[in-house]
C-alpha positions in Angstrom: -15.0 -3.2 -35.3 -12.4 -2.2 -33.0 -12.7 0.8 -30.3 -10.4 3.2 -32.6 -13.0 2.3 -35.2 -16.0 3.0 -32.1 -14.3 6.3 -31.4 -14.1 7.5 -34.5 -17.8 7.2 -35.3 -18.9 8.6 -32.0 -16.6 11.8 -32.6 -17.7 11.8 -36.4 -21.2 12.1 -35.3 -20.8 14.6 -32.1 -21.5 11.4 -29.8 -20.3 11.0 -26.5 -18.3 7.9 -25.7 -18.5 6.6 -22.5 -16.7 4.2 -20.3 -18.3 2.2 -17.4 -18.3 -0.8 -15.6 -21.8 -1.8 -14.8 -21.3 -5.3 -14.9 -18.3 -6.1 -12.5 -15.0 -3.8 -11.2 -12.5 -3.4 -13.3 -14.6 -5.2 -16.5 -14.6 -1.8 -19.2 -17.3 -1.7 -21.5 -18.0 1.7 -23.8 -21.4 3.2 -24.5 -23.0 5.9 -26.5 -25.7 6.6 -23.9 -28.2 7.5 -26.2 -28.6 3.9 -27.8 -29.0 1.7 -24.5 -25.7 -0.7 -26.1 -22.9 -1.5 -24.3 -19.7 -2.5 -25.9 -16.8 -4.5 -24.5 -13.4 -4.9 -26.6 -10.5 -7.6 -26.2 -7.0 -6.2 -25.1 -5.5 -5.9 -29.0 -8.8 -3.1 -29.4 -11.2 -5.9 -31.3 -15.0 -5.9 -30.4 -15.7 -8.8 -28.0 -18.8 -8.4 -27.1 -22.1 -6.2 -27.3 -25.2 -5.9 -25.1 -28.4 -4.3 -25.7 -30.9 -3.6 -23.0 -34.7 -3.9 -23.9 -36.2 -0.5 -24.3 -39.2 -2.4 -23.0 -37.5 -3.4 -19.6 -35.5 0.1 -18.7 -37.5 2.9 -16.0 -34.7 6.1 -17.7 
């Protein structure tokens, strides 16, 4: 998956795409809010990484 692909999607299905960096300054991950996942994407746009937070463990 790359972010173009990510964007897509999200604007596809009437999603917000987000950008953050909740992990450390200047680190950019993308989220759709509503599904808790984070995703963080290498400099040439691939998927690098993606983190999902336990429904369980969240107080939102």
């Amino acid at each position: 998956m790359t972010l173009k692909d990510l964007a897509a999607f999200a604007e596809e299905q009437g999603l917000a795409l987000d950008q953050c960096e909740p992990f450390a300054a200047g680190e950019v991950w993308w989220r759709l809010p509503d599904s808790k996942t984070l995703l963080s994407f290498e400099d040439h746009g691939f998927l690098a990484a993606a983190h999902r937070s336990e429904p369980a463990l969240l107080h939102d």
